[in-house]
TORVOFI-31786 format. One record per residue (C-alpha): residue number from 1; residue in one letter; x, y, z. Coordinates in Angstrom, 3 decimals. Layout:
+-----+------+----------+----------+----------+
|  nr | rest |       c1 |       c2 |       c3 |
+-----+------+----------+----------+----------+
| NUM |    A |        X |        Y |        Z |
...
+-----+------+----------+----------+----------+
END
This chain:
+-----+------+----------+----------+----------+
|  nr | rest |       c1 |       c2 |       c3 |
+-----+------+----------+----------+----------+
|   1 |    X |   56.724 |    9.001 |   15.254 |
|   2 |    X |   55.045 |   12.336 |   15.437 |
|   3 |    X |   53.336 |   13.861 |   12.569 |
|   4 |    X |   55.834 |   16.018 |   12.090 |
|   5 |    X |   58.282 |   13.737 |   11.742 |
|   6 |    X |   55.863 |   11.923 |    9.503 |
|   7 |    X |   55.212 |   14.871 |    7.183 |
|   8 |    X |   58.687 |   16.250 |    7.003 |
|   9 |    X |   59.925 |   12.539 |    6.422 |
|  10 |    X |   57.460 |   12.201 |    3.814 |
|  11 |    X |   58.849 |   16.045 |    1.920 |
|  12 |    X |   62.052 |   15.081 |    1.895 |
|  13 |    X |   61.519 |   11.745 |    0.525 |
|  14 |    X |   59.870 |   13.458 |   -2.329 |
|  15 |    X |   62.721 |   15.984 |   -2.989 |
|  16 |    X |   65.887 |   14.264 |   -1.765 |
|  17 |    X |   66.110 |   10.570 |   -1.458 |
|  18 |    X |   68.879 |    9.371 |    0.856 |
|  19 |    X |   70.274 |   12.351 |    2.199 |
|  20 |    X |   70.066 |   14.341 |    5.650 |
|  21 |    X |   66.316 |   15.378 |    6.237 |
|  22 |    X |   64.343 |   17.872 |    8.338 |
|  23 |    X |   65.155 |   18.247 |   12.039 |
|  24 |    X |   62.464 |   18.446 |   14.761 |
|  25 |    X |   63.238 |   21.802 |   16.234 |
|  26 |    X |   60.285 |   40.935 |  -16.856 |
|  27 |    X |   64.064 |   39.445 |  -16.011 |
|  28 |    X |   65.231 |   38.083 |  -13.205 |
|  29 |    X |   69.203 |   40.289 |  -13.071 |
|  30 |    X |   69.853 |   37.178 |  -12.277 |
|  31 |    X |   72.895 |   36.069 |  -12.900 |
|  32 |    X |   75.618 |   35.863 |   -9.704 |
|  33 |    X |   79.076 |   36.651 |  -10.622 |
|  34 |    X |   81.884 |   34.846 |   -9.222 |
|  35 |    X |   84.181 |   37.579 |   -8.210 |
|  36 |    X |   86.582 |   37.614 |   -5.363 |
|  37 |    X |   83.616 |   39.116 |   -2.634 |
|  38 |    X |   85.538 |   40.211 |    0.319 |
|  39 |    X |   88.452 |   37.814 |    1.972 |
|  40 |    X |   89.711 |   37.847 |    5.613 |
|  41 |    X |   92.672 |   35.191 |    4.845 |
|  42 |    X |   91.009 |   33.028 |    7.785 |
|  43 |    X |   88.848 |   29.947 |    7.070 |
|  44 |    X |   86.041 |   28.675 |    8.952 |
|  45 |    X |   86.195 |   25.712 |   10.953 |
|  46 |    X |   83.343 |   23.954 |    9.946 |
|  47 |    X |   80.022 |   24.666 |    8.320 |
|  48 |    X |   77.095 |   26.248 |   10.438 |
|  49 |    X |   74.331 |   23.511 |   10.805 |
|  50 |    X |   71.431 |   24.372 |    7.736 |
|  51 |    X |   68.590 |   26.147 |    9.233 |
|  52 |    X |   65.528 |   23.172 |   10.463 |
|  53 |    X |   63.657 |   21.448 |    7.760 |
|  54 |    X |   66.580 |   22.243 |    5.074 |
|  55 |    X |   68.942 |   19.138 |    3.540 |
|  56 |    X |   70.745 |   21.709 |    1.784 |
|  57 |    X |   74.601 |   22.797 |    2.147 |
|  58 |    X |   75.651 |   25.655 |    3.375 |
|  59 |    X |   78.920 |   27.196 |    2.527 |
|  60 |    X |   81.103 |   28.292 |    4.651 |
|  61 |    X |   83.245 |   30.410 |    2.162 |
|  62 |    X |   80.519 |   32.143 |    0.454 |
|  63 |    X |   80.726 |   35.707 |    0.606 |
|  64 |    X |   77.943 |   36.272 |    2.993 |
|  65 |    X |   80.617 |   34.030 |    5.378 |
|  66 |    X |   83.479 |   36.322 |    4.599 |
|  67 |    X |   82.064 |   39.076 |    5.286 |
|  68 |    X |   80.397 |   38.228 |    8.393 |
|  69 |    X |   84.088 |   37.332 |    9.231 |
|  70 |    X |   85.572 |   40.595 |    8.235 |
|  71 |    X |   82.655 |   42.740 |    9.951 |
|  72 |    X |   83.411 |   41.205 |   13.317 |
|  73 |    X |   87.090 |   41.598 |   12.631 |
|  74 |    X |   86.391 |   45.448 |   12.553 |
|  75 |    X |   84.112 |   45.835 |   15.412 |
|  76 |    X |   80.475 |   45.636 |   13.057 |
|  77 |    X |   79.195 |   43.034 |   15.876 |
|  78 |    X |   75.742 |   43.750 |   15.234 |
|  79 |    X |   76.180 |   44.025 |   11.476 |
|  80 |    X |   77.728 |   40.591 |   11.609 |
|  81 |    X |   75.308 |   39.065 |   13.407 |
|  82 |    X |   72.436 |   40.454 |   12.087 |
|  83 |    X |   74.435 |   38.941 |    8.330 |
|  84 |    X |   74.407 |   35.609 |    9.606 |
|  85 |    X |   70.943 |   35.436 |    8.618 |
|  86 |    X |   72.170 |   34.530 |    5.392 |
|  87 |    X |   75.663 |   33.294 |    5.841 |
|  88 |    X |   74.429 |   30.323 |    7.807 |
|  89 |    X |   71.555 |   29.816 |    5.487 |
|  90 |    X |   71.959 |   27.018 |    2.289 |
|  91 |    X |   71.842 |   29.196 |   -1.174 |
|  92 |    X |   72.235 |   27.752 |   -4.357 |
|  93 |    X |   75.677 |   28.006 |   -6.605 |
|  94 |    X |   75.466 |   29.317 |   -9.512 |
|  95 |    X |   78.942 |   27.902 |  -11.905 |
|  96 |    X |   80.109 |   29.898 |  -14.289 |
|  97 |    X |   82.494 |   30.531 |  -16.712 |
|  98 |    X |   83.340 |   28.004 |  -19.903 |
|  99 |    X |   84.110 |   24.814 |  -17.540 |
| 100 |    X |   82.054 |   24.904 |  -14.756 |
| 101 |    X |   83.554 |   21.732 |  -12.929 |
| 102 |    X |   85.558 |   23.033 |  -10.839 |
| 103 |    X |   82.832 |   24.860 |   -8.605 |
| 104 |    X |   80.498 |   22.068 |   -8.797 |
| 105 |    X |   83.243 |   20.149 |   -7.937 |
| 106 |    X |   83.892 |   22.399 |   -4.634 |
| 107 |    X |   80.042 |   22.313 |   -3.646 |
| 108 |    X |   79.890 |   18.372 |   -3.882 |
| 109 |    X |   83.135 |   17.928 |   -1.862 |
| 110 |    X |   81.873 |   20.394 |    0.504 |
| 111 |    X |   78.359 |   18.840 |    0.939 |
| 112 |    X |   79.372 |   15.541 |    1.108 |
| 113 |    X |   81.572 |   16.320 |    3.924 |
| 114 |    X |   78.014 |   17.393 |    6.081 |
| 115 |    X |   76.116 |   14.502 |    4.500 |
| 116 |    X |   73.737 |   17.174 |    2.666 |
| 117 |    X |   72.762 |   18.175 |   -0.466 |
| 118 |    X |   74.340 |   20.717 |   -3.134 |
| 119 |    X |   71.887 |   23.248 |   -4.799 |
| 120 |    X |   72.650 |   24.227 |   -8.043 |
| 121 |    X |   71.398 |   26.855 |  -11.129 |
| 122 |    X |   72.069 |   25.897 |  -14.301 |
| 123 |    X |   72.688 |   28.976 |  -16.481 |
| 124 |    X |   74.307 |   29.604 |  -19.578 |
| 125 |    X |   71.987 |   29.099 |  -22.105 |
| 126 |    X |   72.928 |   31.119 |  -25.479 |
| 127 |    X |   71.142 |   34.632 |  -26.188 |
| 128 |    X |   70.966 |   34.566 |  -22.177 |
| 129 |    X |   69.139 |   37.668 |  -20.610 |
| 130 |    X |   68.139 |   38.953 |  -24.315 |
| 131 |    X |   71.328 |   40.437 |  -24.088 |
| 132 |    X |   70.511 |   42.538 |  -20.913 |
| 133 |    X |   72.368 |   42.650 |  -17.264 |
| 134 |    X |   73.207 |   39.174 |  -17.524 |
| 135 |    X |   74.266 |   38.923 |  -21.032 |
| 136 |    X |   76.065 |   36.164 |  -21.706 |
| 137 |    X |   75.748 |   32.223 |  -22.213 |
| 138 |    X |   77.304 |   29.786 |  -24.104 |
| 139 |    X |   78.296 |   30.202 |  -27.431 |
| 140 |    X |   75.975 |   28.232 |  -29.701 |
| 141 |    X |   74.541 |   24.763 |  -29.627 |
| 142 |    X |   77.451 |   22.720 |  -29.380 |
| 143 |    X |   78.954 |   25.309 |  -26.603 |
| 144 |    X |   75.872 |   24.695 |  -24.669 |
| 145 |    X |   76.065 |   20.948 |  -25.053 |
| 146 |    X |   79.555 |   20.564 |  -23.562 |
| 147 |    X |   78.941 |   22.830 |  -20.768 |
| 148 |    X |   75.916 |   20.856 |  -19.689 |
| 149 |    X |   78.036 |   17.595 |  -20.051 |
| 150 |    X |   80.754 |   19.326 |  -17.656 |
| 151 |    X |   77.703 |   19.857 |  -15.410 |
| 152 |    X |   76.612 |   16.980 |  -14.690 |
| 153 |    X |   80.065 |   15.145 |  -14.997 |
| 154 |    X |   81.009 |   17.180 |  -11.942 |
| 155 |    X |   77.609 |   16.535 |  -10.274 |
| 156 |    X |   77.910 |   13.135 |  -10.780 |
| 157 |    X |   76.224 |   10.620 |   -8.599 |
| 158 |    X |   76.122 |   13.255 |   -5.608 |
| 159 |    X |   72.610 |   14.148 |   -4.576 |
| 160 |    X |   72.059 |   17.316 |   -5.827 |
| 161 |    X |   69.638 |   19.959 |   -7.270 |
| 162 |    X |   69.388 |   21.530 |  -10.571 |
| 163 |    X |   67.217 |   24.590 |  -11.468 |
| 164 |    X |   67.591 |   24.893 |  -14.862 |
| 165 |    X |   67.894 |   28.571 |  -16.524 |
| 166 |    X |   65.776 |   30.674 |  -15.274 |
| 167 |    X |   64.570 |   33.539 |  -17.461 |
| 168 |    X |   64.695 |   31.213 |  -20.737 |
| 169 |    X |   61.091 |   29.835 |  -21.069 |
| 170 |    X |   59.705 |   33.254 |  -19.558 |
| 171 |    X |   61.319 |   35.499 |  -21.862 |
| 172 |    X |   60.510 |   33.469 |  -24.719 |
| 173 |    X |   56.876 |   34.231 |  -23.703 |
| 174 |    X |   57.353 |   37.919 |  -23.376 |
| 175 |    X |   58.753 |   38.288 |  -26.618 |
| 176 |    X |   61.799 |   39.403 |  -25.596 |
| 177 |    X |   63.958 |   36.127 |  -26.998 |
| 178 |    X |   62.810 |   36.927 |  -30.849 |
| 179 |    X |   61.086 |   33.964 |  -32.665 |
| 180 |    X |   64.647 |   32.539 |  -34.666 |
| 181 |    X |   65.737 |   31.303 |  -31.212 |
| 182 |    X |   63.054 |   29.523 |  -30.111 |
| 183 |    X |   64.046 |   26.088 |  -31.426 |
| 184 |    X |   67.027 |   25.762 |  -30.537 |
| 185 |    X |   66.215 |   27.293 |  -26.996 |
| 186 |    X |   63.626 |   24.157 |  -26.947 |
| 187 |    X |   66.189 |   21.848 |  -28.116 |
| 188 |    X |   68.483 |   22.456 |  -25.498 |
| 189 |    X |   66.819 |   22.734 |  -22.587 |
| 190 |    X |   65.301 |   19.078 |  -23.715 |
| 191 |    X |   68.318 |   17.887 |  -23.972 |
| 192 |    X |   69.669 |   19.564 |  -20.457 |
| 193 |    X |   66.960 |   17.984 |  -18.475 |
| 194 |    X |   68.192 |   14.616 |  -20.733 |
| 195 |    X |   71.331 |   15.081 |  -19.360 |
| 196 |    X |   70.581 |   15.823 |  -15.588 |
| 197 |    X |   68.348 |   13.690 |  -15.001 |
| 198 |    X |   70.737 |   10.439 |  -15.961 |
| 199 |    X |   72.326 |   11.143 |  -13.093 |
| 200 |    X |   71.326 |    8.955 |  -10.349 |
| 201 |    X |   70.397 |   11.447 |   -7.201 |
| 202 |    X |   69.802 |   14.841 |   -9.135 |
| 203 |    X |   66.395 |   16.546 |   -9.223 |
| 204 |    X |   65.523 |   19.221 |  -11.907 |
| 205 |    X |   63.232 |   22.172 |  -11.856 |
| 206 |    X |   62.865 |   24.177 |  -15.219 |
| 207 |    X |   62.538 |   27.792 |  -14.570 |
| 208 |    X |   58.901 |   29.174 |  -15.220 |
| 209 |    X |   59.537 |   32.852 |  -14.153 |
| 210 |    X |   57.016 |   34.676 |  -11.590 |
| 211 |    X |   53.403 |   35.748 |  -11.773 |
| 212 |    X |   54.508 |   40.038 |  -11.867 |
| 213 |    X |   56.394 |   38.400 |  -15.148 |
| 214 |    X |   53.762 |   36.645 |  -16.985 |
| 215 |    X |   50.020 |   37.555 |  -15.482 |
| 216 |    X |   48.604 |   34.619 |  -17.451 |
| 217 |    X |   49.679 |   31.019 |  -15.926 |
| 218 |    X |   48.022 |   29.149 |  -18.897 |
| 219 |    X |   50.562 |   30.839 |  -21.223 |
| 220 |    X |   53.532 |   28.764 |  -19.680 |
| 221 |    X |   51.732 |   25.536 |  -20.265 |
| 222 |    X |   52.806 |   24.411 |  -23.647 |
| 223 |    X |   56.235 |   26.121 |  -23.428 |
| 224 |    X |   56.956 |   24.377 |  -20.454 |
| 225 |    X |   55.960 |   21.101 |  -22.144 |
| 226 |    X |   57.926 |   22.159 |  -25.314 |
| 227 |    X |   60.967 |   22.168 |  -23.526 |
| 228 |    X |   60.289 |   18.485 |  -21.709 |
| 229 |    X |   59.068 |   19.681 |  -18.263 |
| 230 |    X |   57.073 |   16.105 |  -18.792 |
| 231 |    X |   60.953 |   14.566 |  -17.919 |
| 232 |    X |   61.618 |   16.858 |  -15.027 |
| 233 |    X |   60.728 |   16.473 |  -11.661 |
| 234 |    X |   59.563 |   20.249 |  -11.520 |
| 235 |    X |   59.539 |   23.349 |  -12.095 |
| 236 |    X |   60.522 |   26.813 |  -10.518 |
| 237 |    X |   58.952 |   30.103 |   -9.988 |
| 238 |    X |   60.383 |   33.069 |   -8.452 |
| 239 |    X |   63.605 |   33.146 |   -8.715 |
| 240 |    X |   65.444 |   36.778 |   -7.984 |
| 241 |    X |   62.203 |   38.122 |   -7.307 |
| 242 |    X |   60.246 |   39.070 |   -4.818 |
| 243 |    X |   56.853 |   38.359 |   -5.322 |
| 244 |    X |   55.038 |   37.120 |   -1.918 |
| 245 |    X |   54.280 |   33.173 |   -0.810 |
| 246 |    X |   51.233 |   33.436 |   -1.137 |
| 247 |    X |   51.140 |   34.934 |   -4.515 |
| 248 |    X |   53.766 |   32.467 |   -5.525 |
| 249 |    X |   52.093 |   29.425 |   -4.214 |
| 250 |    X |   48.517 |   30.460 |   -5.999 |
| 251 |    X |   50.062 |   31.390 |   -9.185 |
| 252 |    X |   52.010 |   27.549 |   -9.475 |
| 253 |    X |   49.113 |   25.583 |   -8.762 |
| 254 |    X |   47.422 |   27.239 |  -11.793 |
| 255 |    X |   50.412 |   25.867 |  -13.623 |
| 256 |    X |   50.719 |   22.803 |  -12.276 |
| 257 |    X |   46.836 |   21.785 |  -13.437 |
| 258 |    X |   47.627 |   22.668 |  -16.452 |
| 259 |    X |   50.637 |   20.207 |  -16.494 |
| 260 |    X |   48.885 |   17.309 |  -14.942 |
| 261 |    X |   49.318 |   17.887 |  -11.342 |
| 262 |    X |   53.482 |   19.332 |  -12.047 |
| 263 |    X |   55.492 |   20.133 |   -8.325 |
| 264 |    X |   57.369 |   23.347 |   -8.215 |
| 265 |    X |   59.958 |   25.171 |   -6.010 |
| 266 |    X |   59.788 |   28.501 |   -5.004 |
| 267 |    X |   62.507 |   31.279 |   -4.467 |
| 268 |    X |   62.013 |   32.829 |   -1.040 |
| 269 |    X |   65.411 |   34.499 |   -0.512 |
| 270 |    X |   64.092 |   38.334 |   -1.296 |
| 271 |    X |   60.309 |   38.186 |   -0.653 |
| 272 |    X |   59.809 |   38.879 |    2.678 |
| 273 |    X |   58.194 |   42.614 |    1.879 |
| 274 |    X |   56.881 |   41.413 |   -1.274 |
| 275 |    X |   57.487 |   43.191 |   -4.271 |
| 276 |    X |   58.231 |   46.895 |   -4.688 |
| 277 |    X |   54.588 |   48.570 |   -5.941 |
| 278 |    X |   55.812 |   51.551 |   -7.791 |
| 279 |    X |   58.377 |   51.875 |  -10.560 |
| 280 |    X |   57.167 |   48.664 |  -11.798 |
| 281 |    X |   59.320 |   48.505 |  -15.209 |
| 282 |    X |   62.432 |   48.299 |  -12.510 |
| 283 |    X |   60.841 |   46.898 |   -9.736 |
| 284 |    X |   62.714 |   43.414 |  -10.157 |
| 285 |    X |   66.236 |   45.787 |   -9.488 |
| 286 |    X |   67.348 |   46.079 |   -6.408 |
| 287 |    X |   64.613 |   47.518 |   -4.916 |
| 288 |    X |   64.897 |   49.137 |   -1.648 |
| 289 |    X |   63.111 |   48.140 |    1.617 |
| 290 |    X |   63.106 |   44.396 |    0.641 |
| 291 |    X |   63.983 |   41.526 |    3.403 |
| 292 |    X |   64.643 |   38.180 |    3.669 |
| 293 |    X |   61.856 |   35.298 |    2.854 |
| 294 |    X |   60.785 |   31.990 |    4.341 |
| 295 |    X |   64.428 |   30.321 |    5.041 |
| 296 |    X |   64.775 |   27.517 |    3.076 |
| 297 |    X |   62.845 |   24.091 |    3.791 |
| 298 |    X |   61.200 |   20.949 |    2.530 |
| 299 |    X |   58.727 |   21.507 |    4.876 |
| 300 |    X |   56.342 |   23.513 |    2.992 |
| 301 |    X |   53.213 |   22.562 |    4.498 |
| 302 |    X |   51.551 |   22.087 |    0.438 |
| 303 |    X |   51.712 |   18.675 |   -1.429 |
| 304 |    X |   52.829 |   20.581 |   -4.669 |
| 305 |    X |   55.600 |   22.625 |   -3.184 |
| 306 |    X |   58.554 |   20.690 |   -3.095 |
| 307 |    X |   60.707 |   23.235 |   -1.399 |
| 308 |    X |   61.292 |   26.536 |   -0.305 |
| 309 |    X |   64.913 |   27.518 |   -1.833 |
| 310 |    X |   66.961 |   30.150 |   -1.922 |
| 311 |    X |   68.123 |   30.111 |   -5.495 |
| 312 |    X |   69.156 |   33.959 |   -5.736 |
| 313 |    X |   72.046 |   34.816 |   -3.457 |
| 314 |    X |   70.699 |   37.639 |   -0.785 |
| 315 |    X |   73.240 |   40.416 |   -1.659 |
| 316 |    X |   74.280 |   39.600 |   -4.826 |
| 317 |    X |   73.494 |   42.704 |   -7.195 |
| 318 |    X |   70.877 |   42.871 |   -9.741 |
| 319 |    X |   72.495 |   44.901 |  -11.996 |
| 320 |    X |   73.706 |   48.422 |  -12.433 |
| 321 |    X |   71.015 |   49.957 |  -10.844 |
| 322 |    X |   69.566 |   52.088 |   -7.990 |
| 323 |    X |   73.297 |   52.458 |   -7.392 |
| 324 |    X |   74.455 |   48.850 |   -7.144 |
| 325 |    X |   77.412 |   46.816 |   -9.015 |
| 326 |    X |   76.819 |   44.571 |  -12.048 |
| 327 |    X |   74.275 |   41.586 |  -12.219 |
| 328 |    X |   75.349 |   39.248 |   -9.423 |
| 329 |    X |   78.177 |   40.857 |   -7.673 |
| 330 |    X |   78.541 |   40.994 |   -3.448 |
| 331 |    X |   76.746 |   44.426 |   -2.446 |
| 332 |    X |   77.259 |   43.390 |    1.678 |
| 333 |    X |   75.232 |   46.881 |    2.396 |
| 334 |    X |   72.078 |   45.704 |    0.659 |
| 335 |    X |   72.915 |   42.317 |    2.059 |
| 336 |    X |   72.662 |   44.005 |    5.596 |
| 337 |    X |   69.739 |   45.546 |    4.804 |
| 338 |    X |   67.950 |   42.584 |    3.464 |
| 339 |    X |   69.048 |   41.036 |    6.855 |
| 340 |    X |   68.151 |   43.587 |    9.339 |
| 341 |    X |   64.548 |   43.677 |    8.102 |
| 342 |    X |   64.377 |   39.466 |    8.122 |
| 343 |    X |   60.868 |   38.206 |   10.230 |
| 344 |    X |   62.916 |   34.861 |   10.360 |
+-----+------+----------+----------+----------+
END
C-alpha cells in the first residue's frame, strides 16, 4: 500500500469509521433557507461521484444541481459548467423548520444509496443570531430539546456528521448573546452533543467561530469546555467565512492546546481569496471577489485537522446585503461568481 493510501486510510478512519474513503486520484449570516431554489421538473440520474479524498454525499437535487440543469437548458453552457464546481461537490444540509426529520431523513436515504456519508449543521438554538439575519431558533428549552431528539432520531444509526450551531459559543464571547442566556445556551448545547453522540456512527464538531471573529484563541477555551467540547469529537472554525487555510489552521491549533490536543474541521467553501480587507464591520456579507476554497477532503495533510468541509452552501445568501436575498437563500449569480474564480 502506498503512503497515500496509508495516510488517507488512516484520516478517514479518524473521521468516518466504516464508510467510503479517499480515492487515489462577528456572525456567520449563516443560516441557509430552504426555499424552492430554481426547478427544471427533470431529475438527475444519479449522483456525481464526491470530489477525491471526500466520503461525503453529494446531492443531486440541491440547488447548485438545479440550476446547473436549468442553465444548460437555456444555452448558459459555460455558466453551467463552470457551476458544477459546486453542484458536484458534498455540502452540508442544514434542516430546518420545527421537525427537521424529514430532510435528514432525505440526506440519509440519499447517502446510503452511494455508500457515503451525510453532513449535517445543527442549528436552531434559541436567541439564534442575537436576533440578526438569521433570527430565529427554537422556542425555549424544551423546544430545543425535542428538535434535537428529532435530529438524531432521523440520523439514526447512519454515519453521519454533526456541526453543532455555529455562531452560539462565539457570540456568547463577543457579548452579543447578553449574560441571562448564557446558562441555558451551556445547558443545551451539553445536552445536544449528549444526544448526538449516542448515536452509533455520528461525529460532532461544536462551532468555535473564526479568528477575524474572536482575535484571542485562549478566550474560547473555557466556553468551549463549558458547553462539553470534552464529549465531542471536535470542534469547528470557519464556517460562512472566509478567512484563509492557513490562517484557519494556525488559529485552531492555538485552541486545540488549550483543550488538550482537541481536532477541528474547517469551512473551506468561500475562502479561496481570503477575506475581504476593507469594510470590515460587513466583511463576513457577501463580499464581492470571493471564490471557492480547498474542495472538501479528509485528506488534510495535518494530524489535528480532521477535514476540510464545506459547511456553508456556496451561493446561499448572507443576508440582505450588498444587494443579495435574505440569510441563506439561492443567489446562482454570486454562486457563478464564486465558481468562475475557483483555483480547484
Amino acid at each position: 500500500m502506498s503512503r497515500y493510501r496509508i495516510l488517507c486510510a488512516a484520516l478517514s478512519a479518524v473521521l468516518l469509521t466504516g464508510v467510503a474513503g479517499c480515492s487515489s486520484g462577528d456572525g456567520t449570516g449563516a443560516e441557509p433557507g430552504a426555499g424552492p431554489g430554481v426547478r427544471t421538473g427533470s431529475r438527475a440520474e444519479a449522483a456525481p461521484a464526491p470530489a477525491s479524498g471526500s466520503p461525503f454525499w453529494v446531492d443531486p437535487e440541491s440547488d447548485a444541481a438545479r440550476q446547473v440543469r436549468l442553465w444548460q437548458g437555456q444555452g448558459r453552457t459555460a455558466d453551467a459548467a463552470a457551476l458544477r464546481r459546486i453542484a458536484d461537490r458534498p455540502v452540508a444540509a442544514w434542516p430546518s423548520g420545527s421537525d427537521p426529520r424529514p430532510g435528514i431523513r432525505k440526506a440519509v436515504a440519499g447517502a446510503a444509496k452511494q455508500q457515503r456519508t451525510a453532513l449535517f449543521v445543527a442549528y436552531d438554538i434559541p436567541h439564534r443570531d442575537c436576533g440578526k439575519y438569521s433570527a430565529g431558533g427554537a422556542d425555549g428549552i424544551e423546544g430545543y430539546r425535542a428538535w434535537t431528539r428529532m435530529f438524531a432520531e432521523a440520523v439514526g444509526e447512519a454515519p453521519a456528521v454533526i456541526v453543532l450551531e455555529p455562531d452560539a459559543i462565539a457570540h456568547m464571547v463577543d457579548g452579543c448573546t447578553t449574560p441571562d442566556h448564557h446558562a441555558e445556551r451551556y445547558q443545551l448545547l451539553g445536552e445536544a452533543i449528549e444526544t448526538f453522540k449516542q448515536l452509533p456512527r455520528t461525529k460532532v464538531y461544536l462551532d468555535a467561530g473564526n479568528p477575524s471573529w474572536i482575535p484571542d484563541p485562549t478566550s474560547l477555551v473555557e466556553p468551549l469546555r463549558r458547553a462539553g467540547i470534552d464529549r465531542a469529537d471536535g470542534f469547528a472554525l470557519n464556517v460562512s467565512n472566509f478567512q484563509t487555510d492557513g490562517a484557519v489552521r494556525a488559529y485552531g491549533v492555538k485552541v486545540s492546546q488549550g483543550l488538550g490536543g482537541k481536532h477541528f474541521v474547517m469551512d473551506t467553501s468561500r475562502n479561496g481569496e481570503g477575506p475581504l480587507l476593507d469594510g470590515r464591520d460587513q466583511a463576513w456579507c457577501n463580499p464581492p471577489g470571493r471564490s471557492l476554497g480547498t474542495p472538501p477532503s479528509v485528506s488534510t495533510g495535518d494530524p489535528l485537522v480532521d477535514a476540510f468541509l464545506w459547511i456553508k452552501r456556496p451561493g446561499d445568501s448572507d443576508g440582505p446585503c450588498r444587494g443579495g436575498p435574505s440569510a441563506g437563500t439561492w443567489w446562482p449569480e454570486y454562486a457563478l461568481g464564486l465558481a468562475k474564480r475557483a483555483r480547484h
